[in-house]
C-alpha positions in Angstrom: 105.7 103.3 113.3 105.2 106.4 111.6 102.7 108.8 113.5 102.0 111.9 111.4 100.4 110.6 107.9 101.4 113.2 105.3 98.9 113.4 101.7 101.4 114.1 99.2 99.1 115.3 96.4 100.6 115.7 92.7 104.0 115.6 94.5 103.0 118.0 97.6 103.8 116.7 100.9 100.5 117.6 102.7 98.6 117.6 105.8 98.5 115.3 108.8 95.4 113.2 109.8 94.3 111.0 112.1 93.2 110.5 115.4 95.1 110.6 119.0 93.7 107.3 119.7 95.3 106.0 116.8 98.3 107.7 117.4 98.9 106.3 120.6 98.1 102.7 119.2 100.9 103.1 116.7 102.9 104.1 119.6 102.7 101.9 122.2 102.7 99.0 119.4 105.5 99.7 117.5 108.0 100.0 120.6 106.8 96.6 121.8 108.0 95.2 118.8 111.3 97.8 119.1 111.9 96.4 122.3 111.8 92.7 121.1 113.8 93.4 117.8 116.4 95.5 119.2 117.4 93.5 122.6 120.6 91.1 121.7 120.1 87.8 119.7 118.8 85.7 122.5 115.2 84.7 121.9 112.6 85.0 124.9 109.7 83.4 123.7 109.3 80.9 121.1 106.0 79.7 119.3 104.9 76.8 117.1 101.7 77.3 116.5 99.0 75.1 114.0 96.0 77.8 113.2 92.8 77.0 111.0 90.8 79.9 110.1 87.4 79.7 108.5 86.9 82.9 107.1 83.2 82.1 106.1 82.2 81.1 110.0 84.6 84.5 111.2 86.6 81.6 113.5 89.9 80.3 114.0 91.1 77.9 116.2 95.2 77.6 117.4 96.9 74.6 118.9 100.8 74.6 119.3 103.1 74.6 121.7 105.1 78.0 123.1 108.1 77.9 125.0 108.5 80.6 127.6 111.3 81.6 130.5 110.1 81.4 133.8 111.9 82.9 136.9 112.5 81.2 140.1 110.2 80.9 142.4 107.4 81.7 140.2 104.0 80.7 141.2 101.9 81.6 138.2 102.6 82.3 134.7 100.2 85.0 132.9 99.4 85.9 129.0 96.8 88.1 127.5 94.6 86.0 125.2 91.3 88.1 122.7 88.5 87.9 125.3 86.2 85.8 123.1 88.5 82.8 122.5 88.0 79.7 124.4 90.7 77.5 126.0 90.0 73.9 125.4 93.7 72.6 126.5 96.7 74.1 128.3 99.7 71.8 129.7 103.0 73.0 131.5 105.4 70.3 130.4 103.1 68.0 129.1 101.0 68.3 132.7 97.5 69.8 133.2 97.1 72.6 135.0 94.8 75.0 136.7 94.1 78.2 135.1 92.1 81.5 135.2 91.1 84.4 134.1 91.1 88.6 134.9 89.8 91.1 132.8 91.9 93.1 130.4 91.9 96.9 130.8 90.9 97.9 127.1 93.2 100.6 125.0 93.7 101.7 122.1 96.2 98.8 121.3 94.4 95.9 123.3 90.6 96.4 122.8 89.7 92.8 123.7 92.1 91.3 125.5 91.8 89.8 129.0 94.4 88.3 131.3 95.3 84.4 131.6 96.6 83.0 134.9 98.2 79.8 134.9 99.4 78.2 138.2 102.6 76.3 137.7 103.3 73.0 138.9 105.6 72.6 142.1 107.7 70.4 140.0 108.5 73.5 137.7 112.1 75.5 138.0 114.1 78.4 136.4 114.6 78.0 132.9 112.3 77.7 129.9 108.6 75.8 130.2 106.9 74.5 127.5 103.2 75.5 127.6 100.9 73.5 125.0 97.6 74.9 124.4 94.3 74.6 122.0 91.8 77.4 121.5 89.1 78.8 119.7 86.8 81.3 118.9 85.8 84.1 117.2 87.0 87.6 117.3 85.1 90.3 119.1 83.6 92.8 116.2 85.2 96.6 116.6 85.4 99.0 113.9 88.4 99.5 112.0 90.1 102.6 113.0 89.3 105.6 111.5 85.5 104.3 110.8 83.5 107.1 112.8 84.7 110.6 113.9 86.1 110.4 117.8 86.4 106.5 117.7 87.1 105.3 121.2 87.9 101.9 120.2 89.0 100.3 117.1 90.7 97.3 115.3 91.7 96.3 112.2 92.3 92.4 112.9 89.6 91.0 111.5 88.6 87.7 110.3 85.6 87.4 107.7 85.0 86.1 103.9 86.4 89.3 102.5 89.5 89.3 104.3 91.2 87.8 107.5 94.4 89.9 109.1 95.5 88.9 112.0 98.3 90.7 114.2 99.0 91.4 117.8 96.3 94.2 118.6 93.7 91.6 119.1 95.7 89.0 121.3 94.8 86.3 118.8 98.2 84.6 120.3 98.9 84.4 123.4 101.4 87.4 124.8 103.2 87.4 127.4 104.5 91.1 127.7 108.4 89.9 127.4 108.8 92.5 125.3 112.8 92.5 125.9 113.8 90.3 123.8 112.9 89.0 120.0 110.7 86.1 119.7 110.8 82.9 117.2 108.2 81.9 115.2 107.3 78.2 113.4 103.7 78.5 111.9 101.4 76.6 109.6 98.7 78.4 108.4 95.3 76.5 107.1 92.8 78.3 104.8 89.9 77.6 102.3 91.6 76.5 99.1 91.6 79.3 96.5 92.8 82.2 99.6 96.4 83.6 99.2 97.9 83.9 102.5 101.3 85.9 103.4 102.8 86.0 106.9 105.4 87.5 108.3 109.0 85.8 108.4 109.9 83.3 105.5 107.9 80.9 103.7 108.9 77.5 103.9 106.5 75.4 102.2 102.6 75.4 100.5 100.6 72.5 100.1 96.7 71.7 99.2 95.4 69.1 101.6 91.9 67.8 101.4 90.3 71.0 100.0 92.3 73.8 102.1 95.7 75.9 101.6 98.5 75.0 104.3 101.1 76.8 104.4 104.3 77.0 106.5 106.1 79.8 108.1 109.4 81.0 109.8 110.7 83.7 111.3 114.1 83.7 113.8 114.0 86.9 115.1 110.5 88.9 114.7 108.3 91.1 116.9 104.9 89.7 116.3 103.0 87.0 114.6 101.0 88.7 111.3 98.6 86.8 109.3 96.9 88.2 106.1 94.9 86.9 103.4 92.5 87.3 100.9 90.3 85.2 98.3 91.6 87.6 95.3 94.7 89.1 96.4 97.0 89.2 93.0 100.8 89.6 93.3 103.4 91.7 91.7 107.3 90.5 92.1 110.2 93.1 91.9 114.0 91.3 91.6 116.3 93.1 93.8 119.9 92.9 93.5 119.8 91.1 96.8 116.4 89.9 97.7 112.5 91.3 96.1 109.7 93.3 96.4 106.6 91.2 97.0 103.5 93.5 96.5 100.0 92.1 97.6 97.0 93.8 96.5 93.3 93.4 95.0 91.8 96.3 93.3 94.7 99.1 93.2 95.6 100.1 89.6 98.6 98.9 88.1 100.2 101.8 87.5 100.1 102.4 91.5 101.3 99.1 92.5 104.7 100.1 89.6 104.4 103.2 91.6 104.7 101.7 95.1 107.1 99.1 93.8 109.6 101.9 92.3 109.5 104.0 95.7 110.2 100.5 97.6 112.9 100.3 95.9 114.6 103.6 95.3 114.1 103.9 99.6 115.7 100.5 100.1 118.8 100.9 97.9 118.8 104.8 99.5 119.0 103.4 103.1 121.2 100.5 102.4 123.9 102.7 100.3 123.8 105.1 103.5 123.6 102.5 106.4 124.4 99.0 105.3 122.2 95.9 105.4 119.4 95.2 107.6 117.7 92.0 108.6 114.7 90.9 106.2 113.4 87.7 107.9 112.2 86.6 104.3 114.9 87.8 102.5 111.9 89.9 100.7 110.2 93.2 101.2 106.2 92.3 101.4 104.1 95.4 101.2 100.6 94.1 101.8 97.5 96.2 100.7 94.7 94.3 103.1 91.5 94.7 101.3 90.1 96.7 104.4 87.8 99.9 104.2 89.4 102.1 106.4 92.4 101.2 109.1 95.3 102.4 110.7 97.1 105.4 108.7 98.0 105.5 105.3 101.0 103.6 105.7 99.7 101.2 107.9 102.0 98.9 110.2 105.7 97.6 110.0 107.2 94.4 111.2 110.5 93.0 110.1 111.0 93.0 106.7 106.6 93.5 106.2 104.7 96.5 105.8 100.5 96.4 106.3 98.6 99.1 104.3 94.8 99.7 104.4 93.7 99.1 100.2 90.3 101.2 101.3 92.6 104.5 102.2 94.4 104.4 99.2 92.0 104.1 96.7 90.2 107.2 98.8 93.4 108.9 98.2 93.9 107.7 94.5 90.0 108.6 93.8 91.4 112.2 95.1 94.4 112.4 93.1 95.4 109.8 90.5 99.1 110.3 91.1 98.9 109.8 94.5 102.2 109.1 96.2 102.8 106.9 99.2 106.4 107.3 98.9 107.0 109.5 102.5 105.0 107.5 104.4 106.3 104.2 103.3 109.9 105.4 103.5 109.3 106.0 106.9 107.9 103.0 107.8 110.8 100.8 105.6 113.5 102.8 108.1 112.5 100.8 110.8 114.0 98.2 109.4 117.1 100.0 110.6 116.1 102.3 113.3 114.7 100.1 115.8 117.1 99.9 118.8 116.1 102.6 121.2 114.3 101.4 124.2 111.7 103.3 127.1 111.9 106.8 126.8 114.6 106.4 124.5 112.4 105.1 121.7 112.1 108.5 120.4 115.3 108.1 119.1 113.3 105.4 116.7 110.9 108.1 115.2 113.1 110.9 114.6 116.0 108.7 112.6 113.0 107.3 110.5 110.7 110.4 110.4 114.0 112.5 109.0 115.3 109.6 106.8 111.6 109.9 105.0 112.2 113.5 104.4 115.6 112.4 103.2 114.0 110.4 101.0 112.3 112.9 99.6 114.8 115.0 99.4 116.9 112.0 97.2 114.1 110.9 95.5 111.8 113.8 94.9 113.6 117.1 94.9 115.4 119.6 97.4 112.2 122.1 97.5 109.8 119.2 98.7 112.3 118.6 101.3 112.3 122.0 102.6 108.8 122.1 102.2 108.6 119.2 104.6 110.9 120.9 107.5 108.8 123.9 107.1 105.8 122.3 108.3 107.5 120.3 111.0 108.7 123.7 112.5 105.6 124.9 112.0 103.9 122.4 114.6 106.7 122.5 116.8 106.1 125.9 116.8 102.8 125.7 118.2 104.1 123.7 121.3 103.0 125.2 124.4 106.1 126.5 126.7 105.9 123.7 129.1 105.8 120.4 126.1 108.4 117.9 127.8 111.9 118.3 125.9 112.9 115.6 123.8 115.3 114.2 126.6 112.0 113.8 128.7 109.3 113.3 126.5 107.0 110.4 128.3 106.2 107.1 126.2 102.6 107.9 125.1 100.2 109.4 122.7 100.9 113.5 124.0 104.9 113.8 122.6 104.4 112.3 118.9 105.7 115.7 117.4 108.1 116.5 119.6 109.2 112.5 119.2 108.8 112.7 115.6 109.2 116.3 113.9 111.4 118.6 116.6 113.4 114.9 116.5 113.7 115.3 112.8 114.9 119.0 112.9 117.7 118.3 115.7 118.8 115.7 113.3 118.4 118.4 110.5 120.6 120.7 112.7 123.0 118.5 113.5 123.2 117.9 110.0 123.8 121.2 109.1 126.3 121.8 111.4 128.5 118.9 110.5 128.3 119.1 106.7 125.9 116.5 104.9 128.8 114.1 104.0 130.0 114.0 107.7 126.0 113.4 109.3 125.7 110.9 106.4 128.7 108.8 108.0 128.3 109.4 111.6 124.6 108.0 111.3 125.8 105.2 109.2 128.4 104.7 112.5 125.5 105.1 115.3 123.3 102.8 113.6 125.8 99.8 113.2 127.3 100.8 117.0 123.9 100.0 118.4 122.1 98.0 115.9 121.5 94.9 118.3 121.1 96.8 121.4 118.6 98.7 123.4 119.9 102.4 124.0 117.9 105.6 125.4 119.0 109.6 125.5 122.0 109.0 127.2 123.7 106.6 124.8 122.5 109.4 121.6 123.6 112.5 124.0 126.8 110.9 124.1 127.3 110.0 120.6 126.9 113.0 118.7 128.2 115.3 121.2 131.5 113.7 120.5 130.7 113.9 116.7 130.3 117.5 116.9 133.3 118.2 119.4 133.0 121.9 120.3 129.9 122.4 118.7 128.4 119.9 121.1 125.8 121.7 123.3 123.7 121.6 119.9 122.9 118.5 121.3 121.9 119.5 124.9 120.3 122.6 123.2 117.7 120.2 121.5 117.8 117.7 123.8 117.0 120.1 127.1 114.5 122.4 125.2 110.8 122.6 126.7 108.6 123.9 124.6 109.1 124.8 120.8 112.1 125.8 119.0 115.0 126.2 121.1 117.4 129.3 120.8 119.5 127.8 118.6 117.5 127.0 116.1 115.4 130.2 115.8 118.5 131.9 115.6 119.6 129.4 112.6 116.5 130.6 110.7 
């Protein structure tokens, strides 16, 4: 998830915004889903899930069954659930059970969630349960993010007769904090009749039954379960050679959406020329511009193959500058389609790839000078690190490293990159990403790597890796 926003105004790359809180949000959410994707292909937790949403009442209510591991010996099983939502039904293989309930500790990502206890039967054993369950409710009401100055809590999932979205900040599904391994998704959505709904993984089927919109979702390998819609969401299609573009929106100009859809693709054939295919659940790329008024970012959230946008930012942005480009900020989010696999500490390794493959972009797409425009100002907030910021080999899992994570990442890739020639960099990512692709890999496994890329010139790698503080030696002296 891309931290630092950039305003690219006229073609300028500009200035970062946003708050901490979101920041860490973005953080913590985007390596769960990491975590899920990037583990190997066997699937943790599975859900088929039935939801009904009444946008004009603010409700929903889920029944469905889940299928989840349980260890030997276990006692209890637990899953966070939104606070407000009401349990009306859970089985353990087709048995009722006793359950309870703790209280969440609210964060940035999980506002509203509190904890589910469920006591297993004696009968149960290692190996896979299946958990049926039927709830309802509606969501707690918090702010979007971004809605008042030093916001301590916020949400964008939000379910009401302008617009429902639906992801895993507000627990709307259960979770159960595997966060290892990918999970597997069958879903069938119900709305009003006359709403468009898109969700993530593949569509399967749409139907109209007795005044409402059902459709039917899938999704084999995916990190959360995403649900937007809208009563007046239009759509804009853009053929691929392999796959589409599917571009929701409501009130965005047209010459924005060709805009966006243009960029979309231009980064898509740029990072599959340079690293080879990547998995799109759907087969298309959905960039979805929920009809919100404020919400995470500019570019919003990634999942598989799905990128989120706030509509209300971008026509703030477009009512400052008409030619307004997102193109940075979605590249960046559209590389985590490929750069996904580091795990724990490691998931740094995430940010910098797709923080530097943005400014690639850029450099591809817009022009050379905007690209060095763009590592000017990262070294001029790495600059400003104080002398004892964690090194990237060390830098914790939390909101307090996002530009040592994402822009001194970006210029030891940049280094590196110098140092081997453009051509060389170009193929030795293309090598690292398809080397770990489907696993889950931290510093040690990129320390490794590229020191044997770079041979003798190797402690370039420990120099950045090693470096507390700002700028290391090396790089000052590269200058």
């Amino acid at each position: 998830m891309r931290l630092k926003t950039k305003i690219p105004t006229s073609g300028k790359i500009g200035q970062k915004w946003g708050t901490l809180g979101f920041l860490f949000l973005l953080i913590v959410s985007f390596f769960f889903g990491i975590r899920a994707f990037a583990e190997e292909k066997t699937v943790s937790v599975s859900y088929d899930l039935k939801v009904t949403v009444e946008p004009q009442q603010g409700s929903i209510a889920v029944r469905g069954s889940i299928g989840v591991p349980v260890e030997a010996g276990a006692k209890t099983l637990q899953f966070g659930l939104h606070e407000t939502l009401a349990i009306t039904k859970l089985l353990i293989n087709s048995r009722a059970t006793k359950f309870s309930f703790q209280p969440g500790d609210p964060s940035p990502i999980y506002p509203a969630t509190r904890k589910v206890i469920v006591k297993l039967p004696a009968s149960v054993s290692a190996g896979k349960i299946q958990l049926e369950i039927e709830y309802s409710g509606r969501l707690k009401e918090i702010p979007e993010f971004g809605t008042f100055p030093d916001q301590k809590q916020a949400m964008d999932d939000h379910i009401n007769p302008r617009l429902v979205e639906l992801a895993n900040y507000s627990s709307w599904y259960p979770q159960f904090f595997v966060y290892g391994r990918p999970i597997e998704t069958k879903l069938e959505v119900s709305f009003p009749k006359g709403w468009l709904t898109i969700c993530s993984g593949k569509k399967l089927d749409e139907q109209e039954k007795d005044g409402r919109t059902v459709t039917r979702w899938s999704s084999a390998l995916d990190t959360d379960i995403l649900i937007t819609a809208a009563p007046n969401f239009k759509g804009k299609v853009i053929p691929l050679a392999d796959g589409q573009i599917d571009i929701y929106y409501t009130q965005l100009p047209e010459e924005f959406i060709d805009r966006d859809g243009s960029e979309i693709e231009a980064v898509m054939n740029l990072f599959t020329r340079g690293l080879g295919a990547t998995t799109i659940p759907s087969g298309a790329v959905k960039h979805v511009f929920s009809p919100m008024h404020k919400g995470q970012g500019r570019a919003g959230i990634a999942r598989p193959g799905m990128i989120v946008t706030s509509e209300g930012r971008m026509l703030e942005e477009l009512g400052r500058d008409p030619k307004f480009s997102l193109l940075q900020d979605v590249a960046h989010e559209i590389a985590h389609f490929w750069w996904n696999f580091g795990a724990g500490q490691g998931d740094w390794i995430n940010e910098a790839f797709a923080e530097y493959s943005s400014a690639v972009a850029v450099e591809q797409i817009v022009s050379k000078e905007q690209f060095q425009q763009v590592l000017e100002r990262y070294r001029s907030e790495v600059r400003e690190l104080p002398a004892d910021a964690p090194s990237l080999a060390t830098v914790p899992f939390d909101g307090s490293g996002f530009v040592i994570r994402y822009d001194k990442g970006s210029l030891m890739l940049d280094s590196i990159r110098r140092t081997m020639g453009s051509e060389a960099f170009a193929a030795a990512a293309r090598e690292f990403f398809q080397t770990y692709k489907q696993k889950s890999i931290g510093t040690s496994e990129f320390r490794g790597f590229w020191k044997e890329k770079l041979g003798d010139k190797g402690n370039l790698v420990d120099s950045w890796l090693d470096y507390a503080g700002g700028l290391p030696e090396t790089a000052r002296a590269s200058r």
